[in-house]
N, CA, C and O atoms as a GROMACS GRO file, in nm:
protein
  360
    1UNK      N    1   2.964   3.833   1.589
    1UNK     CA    2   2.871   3.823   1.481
    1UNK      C    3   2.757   3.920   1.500
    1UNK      O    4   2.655   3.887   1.439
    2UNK      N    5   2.750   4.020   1.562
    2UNK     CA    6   2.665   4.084   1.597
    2UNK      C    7   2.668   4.226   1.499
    2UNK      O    8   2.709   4.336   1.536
    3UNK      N    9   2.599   4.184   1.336
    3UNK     CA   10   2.585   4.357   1.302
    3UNK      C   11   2.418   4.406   1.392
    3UNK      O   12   2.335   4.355   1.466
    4UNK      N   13   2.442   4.521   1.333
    4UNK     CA   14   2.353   4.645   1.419
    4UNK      C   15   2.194   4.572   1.438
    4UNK      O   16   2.127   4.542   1.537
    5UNK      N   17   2.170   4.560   1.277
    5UNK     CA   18   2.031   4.530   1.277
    5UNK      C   19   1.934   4.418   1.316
    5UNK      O   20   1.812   4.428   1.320
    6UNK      N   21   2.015   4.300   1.348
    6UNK     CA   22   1.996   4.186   1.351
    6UNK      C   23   1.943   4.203   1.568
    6UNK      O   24   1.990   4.268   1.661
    7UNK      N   25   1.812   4.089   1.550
    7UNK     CA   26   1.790   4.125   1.702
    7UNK      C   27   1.767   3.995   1.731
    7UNK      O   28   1.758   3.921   1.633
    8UNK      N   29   1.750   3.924   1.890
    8UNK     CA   30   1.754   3.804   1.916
    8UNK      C   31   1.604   3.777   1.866
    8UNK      O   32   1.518   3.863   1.888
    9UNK      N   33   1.580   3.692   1.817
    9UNK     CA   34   1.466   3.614   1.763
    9UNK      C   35   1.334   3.554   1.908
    9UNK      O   36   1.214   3.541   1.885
   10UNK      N   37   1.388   3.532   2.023
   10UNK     CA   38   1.281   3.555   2.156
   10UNK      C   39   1.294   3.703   2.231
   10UNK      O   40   1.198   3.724   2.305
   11UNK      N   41   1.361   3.775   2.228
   11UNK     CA   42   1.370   3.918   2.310
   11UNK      C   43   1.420   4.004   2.218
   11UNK      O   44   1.535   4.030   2.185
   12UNK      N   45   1.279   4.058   2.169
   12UNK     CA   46   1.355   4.178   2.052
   12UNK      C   47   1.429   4.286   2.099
   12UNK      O   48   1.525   4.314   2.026
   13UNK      N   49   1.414   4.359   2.201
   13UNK     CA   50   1.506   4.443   2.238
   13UNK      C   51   1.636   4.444   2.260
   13UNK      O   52   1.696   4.545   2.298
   14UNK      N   53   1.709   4.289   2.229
   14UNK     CA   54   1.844   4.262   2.229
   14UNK      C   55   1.901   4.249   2.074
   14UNK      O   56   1.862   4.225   1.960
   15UNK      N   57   2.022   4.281   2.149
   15UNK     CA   58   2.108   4.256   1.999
   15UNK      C   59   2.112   4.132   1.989
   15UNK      O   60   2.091   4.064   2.089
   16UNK      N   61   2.136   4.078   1.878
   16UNK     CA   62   2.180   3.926   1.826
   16UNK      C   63   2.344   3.917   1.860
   16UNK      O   64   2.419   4.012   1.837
   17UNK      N   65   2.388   3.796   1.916
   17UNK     CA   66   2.514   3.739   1.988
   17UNK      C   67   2.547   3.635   1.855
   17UNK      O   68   2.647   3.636   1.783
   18UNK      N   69   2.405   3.528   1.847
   18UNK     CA   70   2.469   3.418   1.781
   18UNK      C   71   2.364   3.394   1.654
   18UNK      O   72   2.266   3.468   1.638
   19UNK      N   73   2.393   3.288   1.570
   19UNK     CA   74   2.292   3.195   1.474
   19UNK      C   75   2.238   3.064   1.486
   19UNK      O   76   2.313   2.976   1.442
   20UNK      N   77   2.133   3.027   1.531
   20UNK     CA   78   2.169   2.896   1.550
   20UNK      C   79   2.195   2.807   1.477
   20UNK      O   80   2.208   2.869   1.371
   21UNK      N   81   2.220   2.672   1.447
   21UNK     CA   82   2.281   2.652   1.304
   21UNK      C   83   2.181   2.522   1.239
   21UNK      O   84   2.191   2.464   1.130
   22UNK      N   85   2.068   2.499   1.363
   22UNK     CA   86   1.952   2.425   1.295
   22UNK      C   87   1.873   2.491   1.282
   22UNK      O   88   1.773   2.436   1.234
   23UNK      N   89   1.861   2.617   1.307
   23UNK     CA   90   1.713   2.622   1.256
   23UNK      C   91   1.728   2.815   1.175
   23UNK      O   92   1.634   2.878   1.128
   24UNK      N   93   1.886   2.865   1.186
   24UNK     CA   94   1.872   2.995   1.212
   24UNK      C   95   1.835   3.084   1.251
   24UNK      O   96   1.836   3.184   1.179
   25UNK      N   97   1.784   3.091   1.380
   25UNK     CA   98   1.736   3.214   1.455
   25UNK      C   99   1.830   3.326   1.455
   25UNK      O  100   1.936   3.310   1.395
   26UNK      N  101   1.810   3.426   1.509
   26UNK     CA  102   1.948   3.505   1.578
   26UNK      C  103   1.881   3.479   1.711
   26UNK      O  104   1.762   3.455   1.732
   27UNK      N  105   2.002   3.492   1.816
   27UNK     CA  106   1.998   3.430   1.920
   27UNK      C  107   2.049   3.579   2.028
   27UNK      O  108   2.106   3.666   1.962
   28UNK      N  109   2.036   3.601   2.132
   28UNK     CA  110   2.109   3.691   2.216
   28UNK      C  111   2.189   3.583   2.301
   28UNK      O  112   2.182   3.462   2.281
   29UNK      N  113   2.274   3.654   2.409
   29UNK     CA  114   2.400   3.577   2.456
   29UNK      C  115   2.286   3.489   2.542
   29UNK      O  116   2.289   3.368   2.520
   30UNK      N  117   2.182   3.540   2.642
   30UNK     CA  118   2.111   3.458   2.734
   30UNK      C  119   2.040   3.322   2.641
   30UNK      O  120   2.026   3.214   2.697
   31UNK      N  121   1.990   3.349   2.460
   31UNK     CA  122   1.938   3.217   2.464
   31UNK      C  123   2.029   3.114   2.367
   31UNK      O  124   1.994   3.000   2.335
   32UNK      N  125   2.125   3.167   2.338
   32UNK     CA  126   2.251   3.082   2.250
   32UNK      C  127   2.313   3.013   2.366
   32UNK      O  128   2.331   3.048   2.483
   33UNK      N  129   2.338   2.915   2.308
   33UNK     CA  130   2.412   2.816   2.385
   33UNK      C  131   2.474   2.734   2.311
   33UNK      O  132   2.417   2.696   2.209
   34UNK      N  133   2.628   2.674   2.347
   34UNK     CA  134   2.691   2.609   2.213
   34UNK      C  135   2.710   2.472   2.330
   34UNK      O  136   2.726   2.466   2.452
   35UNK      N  137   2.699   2.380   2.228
   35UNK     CA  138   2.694   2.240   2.228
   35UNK      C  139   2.770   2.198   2.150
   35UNK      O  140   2.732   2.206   2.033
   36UNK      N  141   2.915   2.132   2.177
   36UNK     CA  142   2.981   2.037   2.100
   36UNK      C  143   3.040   2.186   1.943
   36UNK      O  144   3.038   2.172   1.821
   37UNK      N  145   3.079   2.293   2.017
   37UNK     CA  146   3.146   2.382   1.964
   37UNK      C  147   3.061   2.413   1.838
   37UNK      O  148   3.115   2.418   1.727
   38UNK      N  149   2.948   2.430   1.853
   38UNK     CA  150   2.805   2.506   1.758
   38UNK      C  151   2.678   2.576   1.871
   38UNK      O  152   2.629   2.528   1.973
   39UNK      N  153   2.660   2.679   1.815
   39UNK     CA  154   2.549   2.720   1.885
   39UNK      C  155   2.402   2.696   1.809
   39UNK      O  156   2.370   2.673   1.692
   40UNK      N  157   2.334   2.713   1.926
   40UNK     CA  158   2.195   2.600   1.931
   40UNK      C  159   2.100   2.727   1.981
   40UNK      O  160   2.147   2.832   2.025
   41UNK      N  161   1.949   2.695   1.966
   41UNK     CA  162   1.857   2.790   2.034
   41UNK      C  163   1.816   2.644   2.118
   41UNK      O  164   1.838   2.527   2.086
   42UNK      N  165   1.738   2.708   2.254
   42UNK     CA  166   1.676   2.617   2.356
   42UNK      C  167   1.580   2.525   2.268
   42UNK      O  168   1.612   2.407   2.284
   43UNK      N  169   1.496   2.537   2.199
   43UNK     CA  170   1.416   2.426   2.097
   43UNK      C  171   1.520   2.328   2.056
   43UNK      O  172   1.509   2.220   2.114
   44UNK      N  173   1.621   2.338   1.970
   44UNK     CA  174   1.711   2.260   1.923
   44UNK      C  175   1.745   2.173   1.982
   44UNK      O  176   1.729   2.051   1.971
   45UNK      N  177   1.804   2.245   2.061
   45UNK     CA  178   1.952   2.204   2.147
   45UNK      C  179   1.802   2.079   2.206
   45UNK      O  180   1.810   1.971   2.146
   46UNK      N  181   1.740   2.083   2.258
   46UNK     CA  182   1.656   1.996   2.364
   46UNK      C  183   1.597   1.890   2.228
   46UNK      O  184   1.578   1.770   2.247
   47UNK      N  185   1.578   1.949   2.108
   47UNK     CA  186   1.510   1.851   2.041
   47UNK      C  187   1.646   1.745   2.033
   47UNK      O  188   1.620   1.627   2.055
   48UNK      N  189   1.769   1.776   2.007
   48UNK     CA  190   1.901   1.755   1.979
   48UNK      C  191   1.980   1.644   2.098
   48UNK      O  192   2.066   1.556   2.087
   49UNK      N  193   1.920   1.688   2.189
   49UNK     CA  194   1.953   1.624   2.316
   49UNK      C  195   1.896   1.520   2.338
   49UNK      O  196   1.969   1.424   2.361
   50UNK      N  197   1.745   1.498   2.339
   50UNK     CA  198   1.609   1.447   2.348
   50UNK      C  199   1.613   1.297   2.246
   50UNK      O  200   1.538   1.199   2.249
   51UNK      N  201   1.700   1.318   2.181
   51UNK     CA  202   1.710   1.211   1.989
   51UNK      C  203   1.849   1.150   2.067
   51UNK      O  204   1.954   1.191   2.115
   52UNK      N  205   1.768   1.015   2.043
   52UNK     CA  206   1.823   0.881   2.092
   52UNK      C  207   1.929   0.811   1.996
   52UNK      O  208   1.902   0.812   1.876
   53UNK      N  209   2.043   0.754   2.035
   53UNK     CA  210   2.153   0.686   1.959
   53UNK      C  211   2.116   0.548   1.956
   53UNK      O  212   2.125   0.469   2.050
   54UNK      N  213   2.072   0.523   1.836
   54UNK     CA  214   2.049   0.392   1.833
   54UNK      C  215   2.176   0.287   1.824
   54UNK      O  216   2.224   0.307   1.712
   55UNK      N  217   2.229   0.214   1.871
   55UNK     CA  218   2.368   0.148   1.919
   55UNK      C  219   2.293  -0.032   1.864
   55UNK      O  220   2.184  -0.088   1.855
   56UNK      N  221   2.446  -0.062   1.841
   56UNK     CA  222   2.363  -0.227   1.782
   56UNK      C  223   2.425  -0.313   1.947
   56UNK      O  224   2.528  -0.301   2.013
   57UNK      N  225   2.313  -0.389   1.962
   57UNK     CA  226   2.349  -0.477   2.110
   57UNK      C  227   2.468  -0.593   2.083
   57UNK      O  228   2.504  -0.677   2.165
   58UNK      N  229   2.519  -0.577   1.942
   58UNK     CA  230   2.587  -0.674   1.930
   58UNK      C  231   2.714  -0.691   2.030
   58UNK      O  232   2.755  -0.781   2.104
   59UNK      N  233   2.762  -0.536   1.992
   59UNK     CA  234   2.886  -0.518   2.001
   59UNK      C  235   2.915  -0.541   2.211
   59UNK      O  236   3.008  -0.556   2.290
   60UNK      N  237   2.780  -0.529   2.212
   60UNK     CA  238   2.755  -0.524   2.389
   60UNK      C  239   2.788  -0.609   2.451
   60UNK      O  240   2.857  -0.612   2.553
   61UNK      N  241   2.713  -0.731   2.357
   61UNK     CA  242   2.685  -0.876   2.413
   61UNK      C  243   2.882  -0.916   2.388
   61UNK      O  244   2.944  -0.961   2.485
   62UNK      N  245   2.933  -0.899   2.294
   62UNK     CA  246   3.062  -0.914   2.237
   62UNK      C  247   3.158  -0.886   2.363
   62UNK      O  248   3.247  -0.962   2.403
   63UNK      N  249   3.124  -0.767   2.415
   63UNK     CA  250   3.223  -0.682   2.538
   63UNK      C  251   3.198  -0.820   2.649
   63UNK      O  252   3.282  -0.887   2.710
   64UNK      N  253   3.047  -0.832   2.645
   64UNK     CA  254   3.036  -0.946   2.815
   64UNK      C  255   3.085  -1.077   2.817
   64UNK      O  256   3.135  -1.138   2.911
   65UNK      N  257   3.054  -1.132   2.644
   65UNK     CA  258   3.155  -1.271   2.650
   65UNK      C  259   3.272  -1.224   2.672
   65UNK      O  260   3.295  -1.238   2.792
   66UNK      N  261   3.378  -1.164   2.607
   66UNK     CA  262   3.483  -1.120   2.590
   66UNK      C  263   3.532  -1.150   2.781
   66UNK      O  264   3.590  -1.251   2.822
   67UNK      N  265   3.491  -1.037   2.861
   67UNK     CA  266   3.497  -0.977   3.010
   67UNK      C  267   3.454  -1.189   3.051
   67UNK      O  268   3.546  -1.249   3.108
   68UNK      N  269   3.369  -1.243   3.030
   68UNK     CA  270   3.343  -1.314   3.135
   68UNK      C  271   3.436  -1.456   3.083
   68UNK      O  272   3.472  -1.534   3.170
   69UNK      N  273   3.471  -1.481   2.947
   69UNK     CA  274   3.584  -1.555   2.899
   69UNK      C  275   3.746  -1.558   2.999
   69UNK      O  276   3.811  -1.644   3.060
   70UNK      N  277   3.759  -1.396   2.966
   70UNK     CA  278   3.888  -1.390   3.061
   70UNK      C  279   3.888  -1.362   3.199
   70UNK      O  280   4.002  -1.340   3.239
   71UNK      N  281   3.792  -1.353   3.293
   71UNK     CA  282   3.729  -1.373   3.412
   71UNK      C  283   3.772  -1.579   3.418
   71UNK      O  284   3.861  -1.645   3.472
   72UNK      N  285   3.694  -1.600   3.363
   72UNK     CA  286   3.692  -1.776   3.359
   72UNK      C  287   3.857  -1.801   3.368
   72UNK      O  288   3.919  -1.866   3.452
   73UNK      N  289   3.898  -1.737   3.269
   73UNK     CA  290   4.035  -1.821   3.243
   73UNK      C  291   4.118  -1.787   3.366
   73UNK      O  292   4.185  -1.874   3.422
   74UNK      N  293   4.112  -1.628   3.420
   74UNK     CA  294   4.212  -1.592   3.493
   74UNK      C  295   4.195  -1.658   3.656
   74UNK      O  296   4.276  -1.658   3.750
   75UNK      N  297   4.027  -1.720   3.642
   75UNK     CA  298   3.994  -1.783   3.812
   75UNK      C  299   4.086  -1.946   3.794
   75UNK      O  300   4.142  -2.010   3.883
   76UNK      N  301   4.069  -1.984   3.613
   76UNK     CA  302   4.167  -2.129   3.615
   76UNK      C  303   4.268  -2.129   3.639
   76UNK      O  304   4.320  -2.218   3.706
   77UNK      N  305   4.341  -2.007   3.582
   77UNK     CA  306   4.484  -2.003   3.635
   77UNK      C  307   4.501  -1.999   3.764
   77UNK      O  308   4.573  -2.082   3.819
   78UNK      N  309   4.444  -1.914   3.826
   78UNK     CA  310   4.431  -1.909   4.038
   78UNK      C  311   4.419  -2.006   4.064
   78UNK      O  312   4.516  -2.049   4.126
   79UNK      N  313   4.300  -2.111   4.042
   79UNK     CA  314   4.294  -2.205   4.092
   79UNK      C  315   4.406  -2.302   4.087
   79UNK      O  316   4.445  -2.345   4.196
   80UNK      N  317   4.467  -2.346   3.974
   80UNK     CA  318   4.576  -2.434   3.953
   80UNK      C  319   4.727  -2.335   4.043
   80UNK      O  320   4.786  -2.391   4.135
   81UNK      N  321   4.755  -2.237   4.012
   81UNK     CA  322   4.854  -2.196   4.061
   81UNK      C  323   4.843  -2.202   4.225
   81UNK      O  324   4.947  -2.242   4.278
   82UNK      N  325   4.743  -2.171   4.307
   82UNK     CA  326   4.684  -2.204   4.447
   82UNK      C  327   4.729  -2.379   4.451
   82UNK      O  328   4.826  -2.433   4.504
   83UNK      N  329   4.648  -2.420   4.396
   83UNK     CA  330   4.716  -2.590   4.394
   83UNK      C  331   4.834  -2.641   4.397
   83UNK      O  332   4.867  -2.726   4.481
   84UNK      N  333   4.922  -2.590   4.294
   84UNK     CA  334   5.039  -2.587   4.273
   84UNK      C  335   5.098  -2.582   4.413
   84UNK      O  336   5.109  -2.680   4.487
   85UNK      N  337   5.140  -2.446   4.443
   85UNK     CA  338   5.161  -2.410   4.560
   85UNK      C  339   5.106  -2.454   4.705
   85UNK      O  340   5.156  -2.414   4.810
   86UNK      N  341   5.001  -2.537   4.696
   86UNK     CA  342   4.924  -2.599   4.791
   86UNK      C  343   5.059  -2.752   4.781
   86UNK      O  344   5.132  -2.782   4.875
   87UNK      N  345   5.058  -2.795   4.696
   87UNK     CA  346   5.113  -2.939   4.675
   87UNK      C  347   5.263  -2.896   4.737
   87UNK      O  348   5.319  -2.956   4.829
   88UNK      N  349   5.293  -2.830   4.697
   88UNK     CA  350   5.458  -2.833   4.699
   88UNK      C  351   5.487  -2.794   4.885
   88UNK      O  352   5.603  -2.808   4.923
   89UNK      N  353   5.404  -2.757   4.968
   89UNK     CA  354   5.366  -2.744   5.100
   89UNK      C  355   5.381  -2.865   5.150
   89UNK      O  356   5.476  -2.905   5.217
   90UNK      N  357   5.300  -2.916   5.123
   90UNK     CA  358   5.272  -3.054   5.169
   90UNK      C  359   5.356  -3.163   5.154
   90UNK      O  360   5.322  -3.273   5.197
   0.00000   0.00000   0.00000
């Protein structure tokens, strides 16, 4: 992507490599950087990075019953099958 005239937007004496695609700079190869197959200028990319995923705790709390349900069940089964096998010993 590099025609003639176009120069990196922090080091004018370079040619332009890239665009960034939030904010359009032209970029040279040292300050383009691609993230998730787009290129970014260092402002971006960090504001971009920096911006938090807000996630709902539902689905969280959902995973730990879920995990500690079949935890429970699989120590009842041990326990009775241990028994089992305890009795038939004896």
């Amino acid at each position: 992507m590099s025609p003639s005239g176009n120069r990196c937007a922090v080091h004018f004496e370079r040619h332009a490599f890239a665009r960034c695609m939030s904010c359009t700079k032209t970029l040279c190869q040292e300050c383009a950087t691609q993230w998730d197959g787009i290129w970014h200028c260092a402002q971006c990319l960090g504001a971009k990075r920096g911006a938090k995923v807000e996630r709902s705790p539902l689905l969280s709390w959902i995973g730990v019953v879920t995990v500690s349900a079949l935890l429970l069940f699989l120590g009842a089964r041990l326990m009775v099958w241990t028994a089992a096998a305890m009795a038939s010993l004896f």
